[in-house]
C-alpha positions as CSV (number, residue, x, y, z in Angstrom):
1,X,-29.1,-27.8,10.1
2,X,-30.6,-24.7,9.9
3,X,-28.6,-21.1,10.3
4,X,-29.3,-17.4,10.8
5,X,-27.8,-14.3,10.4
6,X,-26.7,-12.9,14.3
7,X,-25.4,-9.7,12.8
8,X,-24.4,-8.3,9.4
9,X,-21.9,-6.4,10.8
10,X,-23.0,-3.5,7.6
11,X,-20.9,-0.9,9.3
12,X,-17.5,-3.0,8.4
13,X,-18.9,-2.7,4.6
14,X,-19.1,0.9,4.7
15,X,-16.1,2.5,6.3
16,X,-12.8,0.9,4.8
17,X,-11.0,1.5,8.1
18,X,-13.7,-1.0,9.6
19,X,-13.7,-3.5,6.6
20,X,-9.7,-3.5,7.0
21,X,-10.0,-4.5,11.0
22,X,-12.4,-7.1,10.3
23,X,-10.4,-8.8,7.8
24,X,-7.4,-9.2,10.0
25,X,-9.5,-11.4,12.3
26,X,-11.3,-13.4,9.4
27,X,-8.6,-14.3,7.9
28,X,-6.6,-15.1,10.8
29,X,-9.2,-17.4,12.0
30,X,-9.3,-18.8,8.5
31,X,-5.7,-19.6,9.0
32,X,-5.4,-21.4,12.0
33,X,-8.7,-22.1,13.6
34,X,-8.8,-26.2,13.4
35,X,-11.2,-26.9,10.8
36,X,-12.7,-30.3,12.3
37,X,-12.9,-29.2,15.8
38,X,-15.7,-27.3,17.4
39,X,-14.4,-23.7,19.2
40,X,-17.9,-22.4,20.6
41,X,-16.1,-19.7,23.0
42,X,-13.6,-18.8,19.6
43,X,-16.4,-18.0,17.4
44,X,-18.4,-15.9,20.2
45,X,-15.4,-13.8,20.6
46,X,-14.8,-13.1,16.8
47,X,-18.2,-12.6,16.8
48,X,-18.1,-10.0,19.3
49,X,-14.8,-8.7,17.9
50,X,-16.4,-8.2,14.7
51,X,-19.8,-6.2,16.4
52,X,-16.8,-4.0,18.3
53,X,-14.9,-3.6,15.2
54,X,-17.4,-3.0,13.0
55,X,-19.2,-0.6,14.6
56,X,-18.8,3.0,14.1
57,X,-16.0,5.1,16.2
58,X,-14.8,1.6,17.0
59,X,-10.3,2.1,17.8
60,X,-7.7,0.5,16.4
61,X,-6.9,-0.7,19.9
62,X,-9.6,-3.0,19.9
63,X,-8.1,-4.8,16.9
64,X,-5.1,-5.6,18.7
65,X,-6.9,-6.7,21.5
66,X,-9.1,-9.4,19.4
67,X,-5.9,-10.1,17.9
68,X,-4.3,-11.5,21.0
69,X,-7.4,-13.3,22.8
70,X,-7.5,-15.1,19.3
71,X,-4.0,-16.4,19.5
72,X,-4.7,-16.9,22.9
73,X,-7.5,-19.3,22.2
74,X,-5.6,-21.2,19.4
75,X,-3.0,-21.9,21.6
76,X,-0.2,-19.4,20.1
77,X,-0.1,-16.6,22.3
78,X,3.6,-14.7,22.8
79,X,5.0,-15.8,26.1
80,X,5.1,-12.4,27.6
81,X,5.6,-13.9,31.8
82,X,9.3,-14.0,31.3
83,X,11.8,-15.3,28.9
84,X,10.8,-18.4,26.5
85,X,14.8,-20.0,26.7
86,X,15.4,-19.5,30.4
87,X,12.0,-18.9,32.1
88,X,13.4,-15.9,34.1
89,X,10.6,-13.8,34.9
90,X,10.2,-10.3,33.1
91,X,10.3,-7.5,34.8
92,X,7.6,-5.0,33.4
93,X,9.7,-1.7,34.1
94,X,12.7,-3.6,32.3
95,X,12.5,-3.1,27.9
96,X,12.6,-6.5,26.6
97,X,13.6,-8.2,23.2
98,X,10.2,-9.7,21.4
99,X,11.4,-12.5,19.1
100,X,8.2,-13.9,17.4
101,X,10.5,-17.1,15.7
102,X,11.2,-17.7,19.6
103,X,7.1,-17.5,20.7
104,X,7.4,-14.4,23.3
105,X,10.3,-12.6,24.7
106,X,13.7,-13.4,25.3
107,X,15.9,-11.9,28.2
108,X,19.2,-10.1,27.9
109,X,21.1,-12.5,29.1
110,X,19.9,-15.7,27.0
111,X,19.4,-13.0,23.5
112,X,21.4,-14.3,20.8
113,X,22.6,-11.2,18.6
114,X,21.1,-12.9,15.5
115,X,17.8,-13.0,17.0
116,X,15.3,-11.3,15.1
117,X,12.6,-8.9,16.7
118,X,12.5,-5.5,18.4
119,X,12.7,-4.3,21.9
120,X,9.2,-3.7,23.8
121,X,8.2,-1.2,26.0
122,X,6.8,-2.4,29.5
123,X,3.4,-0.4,28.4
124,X,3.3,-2.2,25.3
125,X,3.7,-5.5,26.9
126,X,0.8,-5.0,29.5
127,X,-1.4,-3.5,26.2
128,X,-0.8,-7.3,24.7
129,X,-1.4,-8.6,28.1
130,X,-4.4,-6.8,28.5
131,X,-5.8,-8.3,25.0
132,X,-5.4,-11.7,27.0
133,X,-6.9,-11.0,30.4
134,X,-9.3,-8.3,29.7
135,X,-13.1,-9.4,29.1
136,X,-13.9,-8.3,25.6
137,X,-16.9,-5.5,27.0
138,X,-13.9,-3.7,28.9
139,X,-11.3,-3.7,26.2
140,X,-13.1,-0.2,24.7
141,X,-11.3,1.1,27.7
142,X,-7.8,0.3,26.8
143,X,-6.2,3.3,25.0
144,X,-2.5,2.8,22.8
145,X,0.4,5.6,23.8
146,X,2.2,6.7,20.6
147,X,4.9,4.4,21.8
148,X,2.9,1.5,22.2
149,X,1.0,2.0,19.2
150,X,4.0,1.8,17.1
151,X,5.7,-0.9,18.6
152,X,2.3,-3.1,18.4
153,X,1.7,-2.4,14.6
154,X,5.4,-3.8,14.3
155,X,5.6,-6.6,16.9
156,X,2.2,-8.1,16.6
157,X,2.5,-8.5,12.5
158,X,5.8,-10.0,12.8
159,X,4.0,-12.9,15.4
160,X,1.2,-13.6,13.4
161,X,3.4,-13.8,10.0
162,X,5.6,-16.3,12.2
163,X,2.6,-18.4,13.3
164,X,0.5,-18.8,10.1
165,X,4.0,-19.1,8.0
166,X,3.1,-16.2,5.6
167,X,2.0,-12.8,5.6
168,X,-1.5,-12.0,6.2
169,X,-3.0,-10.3,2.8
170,X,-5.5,-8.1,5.1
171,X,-2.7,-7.3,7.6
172,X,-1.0,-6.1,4.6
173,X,-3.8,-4.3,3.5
174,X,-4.1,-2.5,7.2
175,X,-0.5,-1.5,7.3
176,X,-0.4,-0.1,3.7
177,X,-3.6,1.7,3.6
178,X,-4.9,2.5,7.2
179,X,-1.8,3.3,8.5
180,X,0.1,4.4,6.1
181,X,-2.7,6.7,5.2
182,X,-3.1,7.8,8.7
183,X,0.8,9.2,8.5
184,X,0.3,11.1,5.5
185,X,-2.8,12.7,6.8
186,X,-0.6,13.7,10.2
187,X,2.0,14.9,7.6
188,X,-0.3,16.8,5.7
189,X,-1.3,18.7,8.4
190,X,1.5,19.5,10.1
191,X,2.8,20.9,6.6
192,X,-0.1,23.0,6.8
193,X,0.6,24.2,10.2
194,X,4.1,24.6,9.2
């Protein structure tokens, strides 16, 4: 059969912020996409993910929001409707317990104290709910609050390292350099400020 380059996505190679993005969805696709079995919508979305991601001024929201339709379409999304022990629905005003070992969130009364995870904000839980139900031309839109943004960069790590059984190298590599390297700068200038 014979193939064609779509899109070299050559922005990705030459901004390290957009080479890091990419590489979370590659290699989460190389993880857990079946091998054998043909996923025609999957690859059009990482193919748009990686025109979105790669392109200049792209956000780190958008990487989020690949993130999740991803898992969606592999089956492995967080249950976010309610809780994943009892099935009580989850009220969105309401902070609830995210337990990636458990798939999705887990309500007060059925949360074991051992239970690893963190608490979620009701904005971050619509944000990862968005990444499910939004079409991928409208997820440009979709802007992180400082609370969010933090509680995504810890709760949506934790999932994927759950599902694929280890830790992402390029999540890694996005946590360490890209962000990381985005809280010295803000440190740096408020110094300078200071």
């Amino acid at each position: 059969e014979d193939a064609s380059l779509i899109d070299d996505c050559r922005g990705a190679s030459s901004d390290m912020e957009a080479l890091a993005r990419t590489s979370v969805l590659l290699e989460l696709v190389l993880e857990l996409a079946p091998e054998e079995e043909p996923t025609p919508q999957l690859f059009d979305d990482l193919a748009a993910a990686l025109a979105v991601l790669s392109a200049p001024g792209a956000r780190e929201e958008a990487l989020w929001l690949y993130l999740m339709r991803l898992l969606e379409q592999l089956g492995l999304a967080p249950f976010l409707d309610g809780c994943v022990r009892c099935g009580k629905a989850a009220g969105m005003e309401d902070r609830a317990f995210f337990s990636p070992a458990s798939g999705g969130l887990i309500c007060t009364k059925c949360r074991d104290p051992r239970d690893a995870g963190m608490p979620l904000s009701a904005g971050t839980r619509r944000f990862m709910a968005a990444g499910l139900s939004t079409p991928p031309d409208k997820m440009r839109r979709i802007v992180l609050t400082g609370e969010a943004r933090g509680e995504i960069r810890q709760a949506l790590p934790l999932f994927i390292h759950h599902q694929v059984g280890k830790r992402l190298l390029s999540l890694d590599f996005f946590e360490r350099y890209i962000i990381e390297g985005e809280r010295t700068e803000m440190r740096r200038r408020r110094s300078k400020i200071s």
